[in-house]
Structure formats: C-alpha cells, structure tokens
Backbone as JSON, one array per atom type, in Angstrom:
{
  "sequence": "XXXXXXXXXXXXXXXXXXXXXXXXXXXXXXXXXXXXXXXXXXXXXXXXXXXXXXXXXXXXXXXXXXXXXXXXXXXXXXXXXXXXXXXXXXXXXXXXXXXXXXXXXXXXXXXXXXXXXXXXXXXXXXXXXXXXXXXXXXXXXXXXXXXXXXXXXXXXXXXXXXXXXXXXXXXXXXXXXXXXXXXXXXXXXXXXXXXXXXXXXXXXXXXXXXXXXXXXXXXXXXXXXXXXXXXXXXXXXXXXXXXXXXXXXXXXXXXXXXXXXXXXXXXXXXXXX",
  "N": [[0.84, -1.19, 0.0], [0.34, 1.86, -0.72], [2.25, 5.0, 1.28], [1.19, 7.6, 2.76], [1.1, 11.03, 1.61], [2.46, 14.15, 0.91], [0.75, 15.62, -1.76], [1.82, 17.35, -4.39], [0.7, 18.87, -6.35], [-1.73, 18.47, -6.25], [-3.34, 19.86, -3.45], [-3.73, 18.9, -0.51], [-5.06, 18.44, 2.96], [-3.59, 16.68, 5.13], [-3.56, 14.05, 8.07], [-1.42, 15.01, 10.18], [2.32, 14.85, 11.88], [3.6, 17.73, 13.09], [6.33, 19.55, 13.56], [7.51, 22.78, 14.83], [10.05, 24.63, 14.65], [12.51, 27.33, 16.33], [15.59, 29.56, 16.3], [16.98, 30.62, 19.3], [17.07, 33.71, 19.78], [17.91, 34.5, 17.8], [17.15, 37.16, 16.01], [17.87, 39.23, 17.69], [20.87, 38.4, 17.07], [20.55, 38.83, 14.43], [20.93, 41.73, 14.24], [22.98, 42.59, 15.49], [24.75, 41.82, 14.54], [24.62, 43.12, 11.89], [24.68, 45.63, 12.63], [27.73, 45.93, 13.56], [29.09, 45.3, 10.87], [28.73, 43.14, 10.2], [27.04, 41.44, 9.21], [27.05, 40.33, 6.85], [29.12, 37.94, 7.32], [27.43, 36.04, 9.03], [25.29, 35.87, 8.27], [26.36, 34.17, 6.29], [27.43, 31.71, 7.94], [25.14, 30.93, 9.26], [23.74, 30.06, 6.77], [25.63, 27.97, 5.8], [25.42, 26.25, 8.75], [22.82, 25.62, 8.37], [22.47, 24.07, 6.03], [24.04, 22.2, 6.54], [22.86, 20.78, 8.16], [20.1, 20.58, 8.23], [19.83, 17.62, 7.05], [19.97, 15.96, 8.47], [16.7, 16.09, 9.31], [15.25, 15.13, 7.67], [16.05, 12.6, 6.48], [16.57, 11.05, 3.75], [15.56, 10.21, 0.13], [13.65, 7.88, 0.55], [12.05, 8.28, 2.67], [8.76, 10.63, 3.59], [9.05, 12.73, 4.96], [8.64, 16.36, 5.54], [10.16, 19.48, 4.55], [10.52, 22.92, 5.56], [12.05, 25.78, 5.42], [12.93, 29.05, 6.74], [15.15, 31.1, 7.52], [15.91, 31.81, 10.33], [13.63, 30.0, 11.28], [11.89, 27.18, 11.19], [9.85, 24.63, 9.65], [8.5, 21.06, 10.19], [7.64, 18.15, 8.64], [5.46, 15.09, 8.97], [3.22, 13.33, 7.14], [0.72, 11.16, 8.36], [0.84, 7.56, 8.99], [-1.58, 4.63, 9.59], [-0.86, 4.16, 12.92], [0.67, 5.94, 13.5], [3.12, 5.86, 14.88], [5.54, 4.81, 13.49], [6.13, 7.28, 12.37], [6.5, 9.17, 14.68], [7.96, 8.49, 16.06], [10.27, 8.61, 14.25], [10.32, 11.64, 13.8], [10.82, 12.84, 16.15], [13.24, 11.59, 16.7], [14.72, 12.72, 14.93], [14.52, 15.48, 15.06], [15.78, 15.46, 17.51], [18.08, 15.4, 16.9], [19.06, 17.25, 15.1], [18.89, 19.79, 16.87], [20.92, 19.09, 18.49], [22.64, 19.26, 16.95], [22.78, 21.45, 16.53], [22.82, 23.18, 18.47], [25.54, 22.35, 19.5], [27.03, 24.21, 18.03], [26.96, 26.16, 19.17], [24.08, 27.22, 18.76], [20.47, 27.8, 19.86], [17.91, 26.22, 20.21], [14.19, 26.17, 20.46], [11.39, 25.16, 20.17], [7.78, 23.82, 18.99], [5.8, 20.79, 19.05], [2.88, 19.15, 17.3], [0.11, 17.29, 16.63], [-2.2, 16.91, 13.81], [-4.58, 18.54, 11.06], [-2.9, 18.74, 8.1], [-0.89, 20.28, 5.59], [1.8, 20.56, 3.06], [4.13, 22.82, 0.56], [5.93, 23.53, -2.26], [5.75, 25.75, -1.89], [3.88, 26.77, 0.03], [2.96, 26.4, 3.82], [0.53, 25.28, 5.78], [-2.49, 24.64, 7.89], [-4.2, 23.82, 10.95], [-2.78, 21.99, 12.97], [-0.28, 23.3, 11.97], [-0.25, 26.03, 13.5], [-0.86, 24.66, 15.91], [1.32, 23.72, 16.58], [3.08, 26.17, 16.1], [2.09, 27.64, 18.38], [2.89, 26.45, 20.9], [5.55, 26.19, 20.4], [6.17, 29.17, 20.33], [4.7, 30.24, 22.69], [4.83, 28.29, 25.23], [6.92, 26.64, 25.15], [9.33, 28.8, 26.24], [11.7, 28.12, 27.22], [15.21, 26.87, 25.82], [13.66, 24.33, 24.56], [11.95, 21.56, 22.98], [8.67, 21.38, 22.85], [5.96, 19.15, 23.79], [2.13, 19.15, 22.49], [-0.39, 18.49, 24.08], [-1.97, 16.43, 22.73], [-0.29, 15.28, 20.72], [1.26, 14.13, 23.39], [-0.95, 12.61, 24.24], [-0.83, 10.49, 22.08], [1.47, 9.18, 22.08], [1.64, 8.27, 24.55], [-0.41, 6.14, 24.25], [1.3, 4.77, 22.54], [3.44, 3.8, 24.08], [2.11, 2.49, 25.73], [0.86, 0.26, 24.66], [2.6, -1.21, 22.5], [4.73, -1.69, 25.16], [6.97, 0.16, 25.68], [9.24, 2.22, 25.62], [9.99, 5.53, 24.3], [12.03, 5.46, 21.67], [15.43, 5.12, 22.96], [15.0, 6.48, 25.44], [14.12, 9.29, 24.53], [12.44, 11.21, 25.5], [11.11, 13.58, 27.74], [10.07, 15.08, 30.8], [9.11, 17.97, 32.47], [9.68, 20.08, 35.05], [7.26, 21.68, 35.0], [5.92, 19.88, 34.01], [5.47, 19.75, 31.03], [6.05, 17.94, 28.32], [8.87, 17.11, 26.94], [11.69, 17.4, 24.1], [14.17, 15.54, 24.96], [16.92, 16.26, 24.26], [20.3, 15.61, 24.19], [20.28, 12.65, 24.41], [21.07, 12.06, 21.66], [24.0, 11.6, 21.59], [24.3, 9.08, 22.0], [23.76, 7.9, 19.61], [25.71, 8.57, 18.0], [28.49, 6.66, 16.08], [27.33, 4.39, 16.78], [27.62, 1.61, 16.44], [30.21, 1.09, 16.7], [33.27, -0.68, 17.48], [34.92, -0.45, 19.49], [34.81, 0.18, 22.38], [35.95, 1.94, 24.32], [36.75, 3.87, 23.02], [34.25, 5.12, 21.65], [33.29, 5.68, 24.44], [35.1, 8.25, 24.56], [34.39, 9.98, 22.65], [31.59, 10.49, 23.19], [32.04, 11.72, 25.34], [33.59, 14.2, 24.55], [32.06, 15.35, 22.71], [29.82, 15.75, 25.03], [31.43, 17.65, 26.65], [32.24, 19.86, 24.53], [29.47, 20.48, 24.19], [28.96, 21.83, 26.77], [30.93, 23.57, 27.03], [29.97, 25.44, 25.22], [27.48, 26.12, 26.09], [28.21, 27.51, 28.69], [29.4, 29.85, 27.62], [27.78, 31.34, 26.62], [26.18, 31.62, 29.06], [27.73, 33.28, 30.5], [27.78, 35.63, 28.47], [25.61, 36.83, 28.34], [24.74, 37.28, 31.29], [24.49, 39.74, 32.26], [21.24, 40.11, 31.36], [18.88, 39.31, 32.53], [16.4, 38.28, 31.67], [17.44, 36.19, 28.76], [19.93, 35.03, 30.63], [18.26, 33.37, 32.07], [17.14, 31.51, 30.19], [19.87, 30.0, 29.8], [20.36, 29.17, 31.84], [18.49, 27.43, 32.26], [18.87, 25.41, 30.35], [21.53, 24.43, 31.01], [20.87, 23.57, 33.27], [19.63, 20.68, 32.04], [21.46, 20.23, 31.01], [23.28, 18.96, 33.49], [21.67, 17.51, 34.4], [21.7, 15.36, 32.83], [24.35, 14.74, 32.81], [24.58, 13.77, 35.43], [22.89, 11.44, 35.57], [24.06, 9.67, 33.52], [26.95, 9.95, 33.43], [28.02, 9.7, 36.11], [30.69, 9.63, 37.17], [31.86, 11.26, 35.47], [32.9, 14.24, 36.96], [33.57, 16.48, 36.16], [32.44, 17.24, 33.79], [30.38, 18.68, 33.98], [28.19, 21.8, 34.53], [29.22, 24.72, 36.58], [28.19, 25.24, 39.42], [28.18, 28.2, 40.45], [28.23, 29.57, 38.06], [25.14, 29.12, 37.76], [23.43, 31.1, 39.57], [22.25, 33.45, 40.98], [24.11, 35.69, 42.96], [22.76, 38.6, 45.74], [24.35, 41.6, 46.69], [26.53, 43.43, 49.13], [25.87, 47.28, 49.25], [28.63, 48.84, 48.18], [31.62, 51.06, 49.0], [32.44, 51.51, 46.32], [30.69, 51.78, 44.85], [30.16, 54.1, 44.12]],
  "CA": [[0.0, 0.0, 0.0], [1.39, 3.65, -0.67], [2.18, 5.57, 1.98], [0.48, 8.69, 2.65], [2.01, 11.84, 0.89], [1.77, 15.45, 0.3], [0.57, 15.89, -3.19], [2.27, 18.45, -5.11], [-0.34, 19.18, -7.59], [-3.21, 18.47, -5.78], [-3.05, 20.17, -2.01], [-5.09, 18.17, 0.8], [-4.91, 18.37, 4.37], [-4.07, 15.48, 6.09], [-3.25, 14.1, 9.76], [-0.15, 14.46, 10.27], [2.77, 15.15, 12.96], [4.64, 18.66, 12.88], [6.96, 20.42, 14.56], [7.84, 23.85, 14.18], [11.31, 25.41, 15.45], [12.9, 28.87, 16.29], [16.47, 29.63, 16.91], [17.24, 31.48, 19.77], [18.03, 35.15, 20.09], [18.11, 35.15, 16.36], [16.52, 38.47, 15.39], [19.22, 40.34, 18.0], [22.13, 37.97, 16.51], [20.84, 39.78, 13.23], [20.81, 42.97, 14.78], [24.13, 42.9, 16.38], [26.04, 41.47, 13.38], [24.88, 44.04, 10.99], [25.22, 47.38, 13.21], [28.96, 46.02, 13.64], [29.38, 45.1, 10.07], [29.39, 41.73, 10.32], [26.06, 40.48, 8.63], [27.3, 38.6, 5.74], [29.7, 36.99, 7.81], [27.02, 36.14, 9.95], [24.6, 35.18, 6.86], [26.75, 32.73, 5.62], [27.39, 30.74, 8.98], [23.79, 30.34, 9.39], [23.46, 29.16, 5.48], [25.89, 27.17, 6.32], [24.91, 25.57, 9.35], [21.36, 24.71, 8.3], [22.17, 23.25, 4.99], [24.73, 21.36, 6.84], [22.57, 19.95, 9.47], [18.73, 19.87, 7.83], [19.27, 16.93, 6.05], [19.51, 14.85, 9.56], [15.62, 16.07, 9.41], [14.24, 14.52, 6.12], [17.39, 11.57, 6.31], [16.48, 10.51, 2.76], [14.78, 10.01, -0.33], [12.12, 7.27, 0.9], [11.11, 9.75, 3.65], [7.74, 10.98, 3.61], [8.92, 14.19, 5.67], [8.88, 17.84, 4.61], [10.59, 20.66, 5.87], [9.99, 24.59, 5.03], [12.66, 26.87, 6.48], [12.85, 30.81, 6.74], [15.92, 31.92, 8.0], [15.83, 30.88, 11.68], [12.61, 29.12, 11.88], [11.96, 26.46, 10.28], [8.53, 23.74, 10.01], [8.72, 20.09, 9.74], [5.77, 17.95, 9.07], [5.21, 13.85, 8.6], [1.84, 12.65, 7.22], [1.04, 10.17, 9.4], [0.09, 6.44, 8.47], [-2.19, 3.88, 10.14], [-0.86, 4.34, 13.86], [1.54, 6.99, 13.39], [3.63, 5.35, 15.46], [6.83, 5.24, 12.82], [6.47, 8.82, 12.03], [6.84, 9.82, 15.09], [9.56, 8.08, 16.66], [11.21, 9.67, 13.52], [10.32, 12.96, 13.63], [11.41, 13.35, 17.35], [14.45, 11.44, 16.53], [15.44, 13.49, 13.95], [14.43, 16.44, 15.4], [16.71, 15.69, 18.3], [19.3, 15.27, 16.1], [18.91, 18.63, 14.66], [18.48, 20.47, 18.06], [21.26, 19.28, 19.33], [24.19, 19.55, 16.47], [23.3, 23.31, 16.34], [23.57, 23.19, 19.98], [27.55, 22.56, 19.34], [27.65, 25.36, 17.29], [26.03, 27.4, 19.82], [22.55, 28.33, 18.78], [19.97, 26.58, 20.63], [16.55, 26.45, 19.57], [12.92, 25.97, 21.2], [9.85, 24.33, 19.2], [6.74, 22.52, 19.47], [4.68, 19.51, 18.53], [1.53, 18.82, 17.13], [-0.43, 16.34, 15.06], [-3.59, 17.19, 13.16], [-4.66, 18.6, 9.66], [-1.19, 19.73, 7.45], [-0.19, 20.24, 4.46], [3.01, 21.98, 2.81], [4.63, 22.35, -0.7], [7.27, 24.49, -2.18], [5.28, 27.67, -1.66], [3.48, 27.07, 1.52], [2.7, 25.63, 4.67], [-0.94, 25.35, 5.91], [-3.44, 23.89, 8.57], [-4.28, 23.68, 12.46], [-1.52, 21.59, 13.34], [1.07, 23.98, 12.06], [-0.98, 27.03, 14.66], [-0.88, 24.57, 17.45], [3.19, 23.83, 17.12], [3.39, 27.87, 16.26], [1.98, 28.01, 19.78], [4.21, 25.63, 21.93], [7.08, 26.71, 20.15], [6.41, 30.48, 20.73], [3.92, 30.51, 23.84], [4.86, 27.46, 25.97], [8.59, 26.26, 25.32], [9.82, 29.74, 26.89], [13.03, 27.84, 27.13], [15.46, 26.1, 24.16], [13.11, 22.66, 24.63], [10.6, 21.54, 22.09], [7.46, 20.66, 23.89], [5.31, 18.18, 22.51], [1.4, 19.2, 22.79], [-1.23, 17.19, 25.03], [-2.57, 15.59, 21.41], [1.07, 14.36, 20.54], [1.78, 13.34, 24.45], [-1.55, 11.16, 24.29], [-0.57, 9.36, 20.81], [2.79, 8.94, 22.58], [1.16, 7.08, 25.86], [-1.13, 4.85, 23.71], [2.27, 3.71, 21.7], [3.89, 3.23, 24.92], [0.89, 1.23, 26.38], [0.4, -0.6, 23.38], [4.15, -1.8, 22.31], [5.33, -1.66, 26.41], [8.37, -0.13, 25.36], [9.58, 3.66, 25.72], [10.37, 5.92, 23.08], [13.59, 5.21, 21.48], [17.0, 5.81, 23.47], [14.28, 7.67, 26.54], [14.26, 10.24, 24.2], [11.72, 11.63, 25.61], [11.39, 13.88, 29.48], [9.31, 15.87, 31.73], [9.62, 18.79, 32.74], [8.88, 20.26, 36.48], [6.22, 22.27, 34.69], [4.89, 18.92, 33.62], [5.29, 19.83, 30.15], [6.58, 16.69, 27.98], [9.62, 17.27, 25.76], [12.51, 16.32, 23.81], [15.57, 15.21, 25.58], [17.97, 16.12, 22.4], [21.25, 15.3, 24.6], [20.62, 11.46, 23.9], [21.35, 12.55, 20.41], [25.41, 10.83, 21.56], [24.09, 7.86, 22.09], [23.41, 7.37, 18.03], [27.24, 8.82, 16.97], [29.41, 5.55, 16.43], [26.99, 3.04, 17.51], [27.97, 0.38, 16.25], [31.73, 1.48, 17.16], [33.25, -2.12, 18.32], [36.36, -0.05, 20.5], [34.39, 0.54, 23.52], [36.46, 3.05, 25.16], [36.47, 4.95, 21.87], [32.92, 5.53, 21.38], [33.01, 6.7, 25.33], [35.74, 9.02, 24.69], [33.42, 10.43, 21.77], [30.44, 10.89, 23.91], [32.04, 12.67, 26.67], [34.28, 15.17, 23.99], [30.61, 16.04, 22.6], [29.2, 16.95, 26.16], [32.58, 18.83, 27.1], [31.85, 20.75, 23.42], [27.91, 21.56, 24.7], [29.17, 22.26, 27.87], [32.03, 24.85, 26.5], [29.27, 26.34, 24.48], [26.74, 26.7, 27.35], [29.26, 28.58, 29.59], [29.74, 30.9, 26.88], [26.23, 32.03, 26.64], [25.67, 32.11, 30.34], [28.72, 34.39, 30.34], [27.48, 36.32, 27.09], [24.08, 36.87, 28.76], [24.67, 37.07, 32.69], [23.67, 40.9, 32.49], [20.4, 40.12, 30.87], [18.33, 38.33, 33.67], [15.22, 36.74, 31.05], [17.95, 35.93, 28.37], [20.78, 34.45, 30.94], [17.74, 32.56, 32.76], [16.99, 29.96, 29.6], [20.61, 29.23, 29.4], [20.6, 28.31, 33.08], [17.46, 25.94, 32.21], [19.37, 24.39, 29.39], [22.61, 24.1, 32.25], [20.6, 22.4, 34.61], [19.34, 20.01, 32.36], [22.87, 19.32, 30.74], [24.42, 18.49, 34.53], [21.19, 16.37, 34.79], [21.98, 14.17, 31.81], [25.41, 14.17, 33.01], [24.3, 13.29, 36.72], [22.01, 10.39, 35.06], [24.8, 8.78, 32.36], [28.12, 10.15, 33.43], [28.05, 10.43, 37.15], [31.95, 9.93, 37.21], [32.79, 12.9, 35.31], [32.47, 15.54, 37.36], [34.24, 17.81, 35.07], [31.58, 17.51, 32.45], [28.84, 19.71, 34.66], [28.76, 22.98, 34.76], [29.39, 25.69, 37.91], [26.83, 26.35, 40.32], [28.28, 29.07, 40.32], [27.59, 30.04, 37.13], [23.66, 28.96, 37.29], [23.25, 31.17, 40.71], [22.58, 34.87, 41.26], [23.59, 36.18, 44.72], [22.68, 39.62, 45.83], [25.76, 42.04, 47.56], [26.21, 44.56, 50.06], [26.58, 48.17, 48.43], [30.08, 49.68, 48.88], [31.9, 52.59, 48.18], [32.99, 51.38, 44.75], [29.43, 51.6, 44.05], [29.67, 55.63, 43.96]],
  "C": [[0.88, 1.25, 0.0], [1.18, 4.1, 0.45], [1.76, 7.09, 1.98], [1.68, 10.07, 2.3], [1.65, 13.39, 0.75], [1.83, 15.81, -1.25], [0.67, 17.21, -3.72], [1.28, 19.48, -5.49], [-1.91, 19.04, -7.09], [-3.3, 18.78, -4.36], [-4.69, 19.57, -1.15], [-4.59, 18.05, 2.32], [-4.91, 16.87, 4.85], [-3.32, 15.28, 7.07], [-1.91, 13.61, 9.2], [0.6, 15.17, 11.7], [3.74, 16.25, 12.74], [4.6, 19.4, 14.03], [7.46, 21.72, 13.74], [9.13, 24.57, 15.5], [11.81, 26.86, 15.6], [14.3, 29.15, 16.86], [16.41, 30.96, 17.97], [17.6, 32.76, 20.14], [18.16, 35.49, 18.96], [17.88, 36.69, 15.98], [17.97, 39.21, 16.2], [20.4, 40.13, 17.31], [22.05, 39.1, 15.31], [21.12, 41.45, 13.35], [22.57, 43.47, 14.69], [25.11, 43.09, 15.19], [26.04, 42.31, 12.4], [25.47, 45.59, 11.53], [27.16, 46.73, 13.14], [29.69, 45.73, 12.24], [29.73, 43.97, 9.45], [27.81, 40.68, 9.64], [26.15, 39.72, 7.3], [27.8, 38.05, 6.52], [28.41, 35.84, 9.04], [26.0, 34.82, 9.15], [25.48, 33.73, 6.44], [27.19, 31.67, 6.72], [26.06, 30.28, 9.03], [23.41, 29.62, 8.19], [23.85, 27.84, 5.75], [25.7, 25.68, 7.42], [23.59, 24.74, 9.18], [20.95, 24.03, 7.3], [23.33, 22.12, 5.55], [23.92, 20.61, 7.72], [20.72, 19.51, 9.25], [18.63, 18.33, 7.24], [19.39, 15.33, 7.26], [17.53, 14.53, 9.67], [14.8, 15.07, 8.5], [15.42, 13.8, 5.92], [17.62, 11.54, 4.74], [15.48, 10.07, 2.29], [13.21, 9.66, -0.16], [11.09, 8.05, 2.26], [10.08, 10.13, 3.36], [7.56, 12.44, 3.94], [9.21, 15.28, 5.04], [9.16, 18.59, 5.23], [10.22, 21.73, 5.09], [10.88, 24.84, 6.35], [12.74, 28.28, 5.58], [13.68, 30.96, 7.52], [16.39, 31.2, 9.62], [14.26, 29.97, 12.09], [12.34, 28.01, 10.68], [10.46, 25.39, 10.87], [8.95, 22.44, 9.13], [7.78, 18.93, 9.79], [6.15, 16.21, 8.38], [3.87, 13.82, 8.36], [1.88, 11.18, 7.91], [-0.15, 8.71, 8.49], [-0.25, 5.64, 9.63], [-2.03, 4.23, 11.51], [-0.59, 5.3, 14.31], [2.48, 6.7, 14.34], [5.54, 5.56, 14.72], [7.33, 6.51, 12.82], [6.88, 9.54, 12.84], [7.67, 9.96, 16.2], [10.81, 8.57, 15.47], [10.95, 11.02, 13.31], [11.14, 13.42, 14.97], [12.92, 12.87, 17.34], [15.36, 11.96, 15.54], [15.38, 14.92, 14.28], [15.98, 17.09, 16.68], [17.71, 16.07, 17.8], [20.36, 16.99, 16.02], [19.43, 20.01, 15.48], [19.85, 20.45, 17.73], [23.05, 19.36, 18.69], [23.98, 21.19, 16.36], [23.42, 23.82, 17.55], [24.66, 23.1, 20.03], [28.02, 23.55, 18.64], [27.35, 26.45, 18.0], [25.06, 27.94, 19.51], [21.61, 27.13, 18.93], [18.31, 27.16, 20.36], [15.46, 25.99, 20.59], [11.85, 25.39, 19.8], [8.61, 23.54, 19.94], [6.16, 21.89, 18.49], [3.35, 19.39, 18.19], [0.95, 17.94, 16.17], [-2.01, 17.33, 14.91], [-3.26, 17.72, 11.56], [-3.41, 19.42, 9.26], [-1.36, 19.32, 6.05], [0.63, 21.36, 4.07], [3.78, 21.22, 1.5], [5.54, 23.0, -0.75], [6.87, 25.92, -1.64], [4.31, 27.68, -0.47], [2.91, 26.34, 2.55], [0.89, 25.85, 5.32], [-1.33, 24.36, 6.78], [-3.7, 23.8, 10.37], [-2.9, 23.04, 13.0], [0.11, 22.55, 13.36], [0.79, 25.4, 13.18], [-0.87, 26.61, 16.07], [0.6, 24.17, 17.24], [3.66, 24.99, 16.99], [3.51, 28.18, 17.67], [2.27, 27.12, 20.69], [5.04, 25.83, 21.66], [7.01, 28.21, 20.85], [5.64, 30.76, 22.44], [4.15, 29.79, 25.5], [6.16, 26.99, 26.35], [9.52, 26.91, 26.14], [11.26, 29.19, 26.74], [13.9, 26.77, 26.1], [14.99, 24.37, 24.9], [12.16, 22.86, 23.28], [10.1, 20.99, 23.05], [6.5, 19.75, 23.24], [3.67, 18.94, 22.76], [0.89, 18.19, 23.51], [-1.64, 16.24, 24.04], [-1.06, 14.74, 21.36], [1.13, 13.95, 22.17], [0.56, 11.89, 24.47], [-1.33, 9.85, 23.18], [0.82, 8.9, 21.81], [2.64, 7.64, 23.81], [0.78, 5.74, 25.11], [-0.11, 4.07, 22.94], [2.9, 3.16, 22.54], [3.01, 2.05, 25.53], [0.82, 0.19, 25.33], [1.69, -1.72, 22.81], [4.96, -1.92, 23.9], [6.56, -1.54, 26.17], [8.1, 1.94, 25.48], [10.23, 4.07, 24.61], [11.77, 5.55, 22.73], [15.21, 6.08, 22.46], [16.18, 7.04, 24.67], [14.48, 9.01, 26.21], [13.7, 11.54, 24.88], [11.18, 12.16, 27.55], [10.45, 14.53, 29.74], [9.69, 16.87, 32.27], [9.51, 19.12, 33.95], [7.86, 21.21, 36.27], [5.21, 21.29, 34.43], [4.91, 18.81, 31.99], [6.04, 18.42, 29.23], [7.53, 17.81, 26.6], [10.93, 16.73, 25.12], [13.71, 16.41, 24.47], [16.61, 14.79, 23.94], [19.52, 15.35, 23.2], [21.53, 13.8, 24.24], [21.25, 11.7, 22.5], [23.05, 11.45, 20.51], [24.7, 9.42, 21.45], [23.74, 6.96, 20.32], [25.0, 7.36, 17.54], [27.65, 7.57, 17.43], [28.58, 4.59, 17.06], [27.5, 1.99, 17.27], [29.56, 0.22, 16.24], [32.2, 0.05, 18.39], [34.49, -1.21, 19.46], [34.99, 0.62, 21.48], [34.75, 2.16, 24.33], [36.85, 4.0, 24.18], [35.27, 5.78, 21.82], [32.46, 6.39, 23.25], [33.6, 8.02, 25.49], [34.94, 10.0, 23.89], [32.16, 11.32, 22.28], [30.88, 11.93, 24.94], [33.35, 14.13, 25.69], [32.63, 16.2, 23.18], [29.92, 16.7, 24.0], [30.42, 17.97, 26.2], [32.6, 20.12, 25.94], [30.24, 21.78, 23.82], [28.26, 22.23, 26.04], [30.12, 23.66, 27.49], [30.95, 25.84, 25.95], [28.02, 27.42, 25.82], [27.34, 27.51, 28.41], [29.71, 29.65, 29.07], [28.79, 32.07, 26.71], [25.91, 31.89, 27.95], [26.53, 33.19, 30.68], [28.26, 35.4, 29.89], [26.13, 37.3, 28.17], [23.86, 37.0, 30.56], [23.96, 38.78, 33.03], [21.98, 40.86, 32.27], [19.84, 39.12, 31.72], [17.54, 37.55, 32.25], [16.35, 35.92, 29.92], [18.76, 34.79, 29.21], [19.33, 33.07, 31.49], [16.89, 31.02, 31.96], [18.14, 29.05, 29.32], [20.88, 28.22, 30.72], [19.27, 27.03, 33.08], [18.43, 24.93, 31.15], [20.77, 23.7, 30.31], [22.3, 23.37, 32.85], [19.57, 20.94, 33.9], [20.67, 19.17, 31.56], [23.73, 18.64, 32.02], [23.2, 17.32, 34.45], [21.7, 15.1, 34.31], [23.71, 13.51, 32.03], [25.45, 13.19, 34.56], [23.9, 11.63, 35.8], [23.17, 9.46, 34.23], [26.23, 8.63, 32.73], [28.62, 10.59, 34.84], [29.58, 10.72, 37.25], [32.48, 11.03, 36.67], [32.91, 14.29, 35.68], [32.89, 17.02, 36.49], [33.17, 17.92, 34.23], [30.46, 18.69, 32.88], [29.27, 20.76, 34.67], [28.44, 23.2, 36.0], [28.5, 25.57, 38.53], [26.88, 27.56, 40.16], [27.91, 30.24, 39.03], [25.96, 29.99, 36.62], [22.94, 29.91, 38.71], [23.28, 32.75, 40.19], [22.27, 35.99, 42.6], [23.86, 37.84, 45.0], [24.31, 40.38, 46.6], [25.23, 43.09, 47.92], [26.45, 45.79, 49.08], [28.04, 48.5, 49.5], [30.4, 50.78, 48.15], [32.44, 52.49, 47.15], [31.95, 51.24, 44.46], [29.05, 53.18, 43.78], [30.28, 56.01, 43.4]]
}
C-alpha cells in the first residue's frame, strides 16, 4: 500500500505530525552582526549551518517528511500512516538530532509539537496543526526545549501502552512544569553506535558533552547581564548536569558551575559611587 504523501499538484490536508522550530536570540544575533558590520559573515554561517545539518531532518529520499525553512525558523511535518507510530519516533528522533548539532555550534533552539490537519509544498505551509506547534514553540517552550502538545503526548502514551516499550534511546522527558519534551542530549548515544572499541565511542560521547558544555558557559557568560535571556541558558545548564548526573556520574568535570547557574545579591560599597 502507498504511503500517505503530500501531493504536489493536488493540495489536501491530512493528519499528520509537525513540529515547528525557532532559533534562539536570532533576530538580536541579526541585529548585532549588521550594526557592527558583520552580517554577511554572519549570513553565511547560518546558510551554512542549516544546509549542513537539515538533512539529519528529512534523512532521505524514501522519507515521507517535509521541511519549510525561513531563516531561523523552520517547520517540519510527517503525514502520518495507520498508527503513526513510525512517524513519530522519527520525527522526534530526527528532530533531536537537529536540536542538538546546532547546539555545538552554539545556537539553541525551542519548538513545538503537534499532530492534526497539514499540508506543505514548495510555496506554503498550511493547517491547524502547524498554529498549534506555532503556539508551543512560541507561547509554551519559553526555554530552548521543544514541547510536545497534550494531542502528541496522548498518541505517545497509547504507543507506549500498546508496544510496552519507551520511546527510542528515553528520548523523551518531563519537565517540572509537567510539560513533555525532547531530551535532544541522547542525540550521543546514536554517533558511532555500532563502534566495536568501547572506550572509543566513550571518549566520543564525553568530547561532545565537554563541546555543549564549553558552548553553554559561553552564553551564560554572554548573557549574565540580561536576567530573562541568561535565565533559559541556566534551564538548558541544569538540564545538561542532569543528563550528566544520570549517564556520566563519574565525570564531574563535564557539569557545569553552580556558580555560574546562581545569582547572589551584595552589600553596596563605596565602589558603588
């Protein structure tokens, strides 16, 4: 049987699972880089980066998935077949993917989830689904997570209940808001799998955190004047020590500061006049 498709030539709405993304801070990045004279250079890193790293999204050919990007945002949509079950252990696993190599480059993104009516061609995207991941990406995520909606978390339960098995590689976390989203950090756990040198493939994994970690200390740095700014890098901080607490308790080096996720008041003094 064919699998369900977005038809070029003939546009139809159908159920499917999309996410829609937003890099971080973008609009000031553009800001900054042109007042200093620096917006091509700036332009072509970002070209760069997102033709280097979209094509983890839509892997290949037999794919079904479609992306639509604009600059820093970008929408990514599966039509979904019979359970939707495939689609959307690959959309979140590709999504992670995505997240979390432009996370090593330093720009860290937010998005959300949704299934329902979609469709999207070369010239445009369309339908409820893409309105309700508009609004978990922009309204709900607040911090660089994708969130999934309550529609995607219940398809998500019933695959878990149904197969008694958890999303691939526990992709998938909680938040202390409650909100369900993606845990991109597993993302190591794919490089070199099948890597028979053991103590290779760990050296690998822990030179990738020590890379997100370098990056995240850069932008809590960057951003420590700016309380709402510095205060999503300290969410993304505390949940990189988690993942290191959880996988890598031995390396204490891999976590970041307290000190750097902390902001303690001081006495005034006379170097304050």
């Amino acid at each position: 049987m064919k699998k369900m498709q977005y038809d070029e030539k003939s546009p139809k709405l159908l159920n499917s699972i999309v996410c829609a993304i937003d890099i971080l801070g973008f609009s000031q990045m553009i800001l900054d880089s042109c007042q200093t004279g620096l917006g091509n250079k700036l332009l072509s890193e970002i070209n760069y980066l997102i033709e280097k790293n979209k094509n983890c999204i839509v892997p290949d050919k037999y794919s079904q998935g479609k992306i639509k990007i604009f600059t820093d945002n970008m929408v990514v949509a599966y039509p979904i077949d019979y359970d939707g079950e495939s689609e959307l252990n690959e959309i979140l696993g590709n999504v992670a993917e995505y997240q979390f190599n432009l996370a090593l480059e330093g720009l860290f993104v937010r998005g959300g989830i949704s299934i329902g009516e979609f469709y999207i061609n070369e010239d445009i995207v369309f339908g409820p689904a893409l309105l309700d991941a508009h609004y978990q990406e922009s309204e709900i995520a607040c911090y660089p997570r994708i969130v999934l909606d309550d529609k995607t978390v219940e398809q998500l339960q019933r695959h878990i209940q149904n197969y008694n098995k958890m999303p691939e590689d526990h992709i998938i976390l909680i938040d202390t808001d409650g909100k369900w989203f993606i845990g991109y950090l597993n993302t190591i756990f794919k490089y070199f799998k099948d890597c028979s040198n053991e103590y290779e493939f760990e050296m690998v994994k822990i030179k990738l955190l020590e890379k997100h970690k370098e990056k995240l200390e850069e932008m809590l740095t960057k951003h420590k004047e700016n309380i709402f700014v510095w205060d999503k890098y300290v969410w993304t901080a505390n949940y990189h020590n988690f993942f290191c607490d959880l996988y890598f308790p031995q390396e204490k080096d891999l976590k970041i500061a307290k000190h750097l996720l902390l902001s303690w008041p001081r006495q005034i003094s006379t170097g304050d006049f």
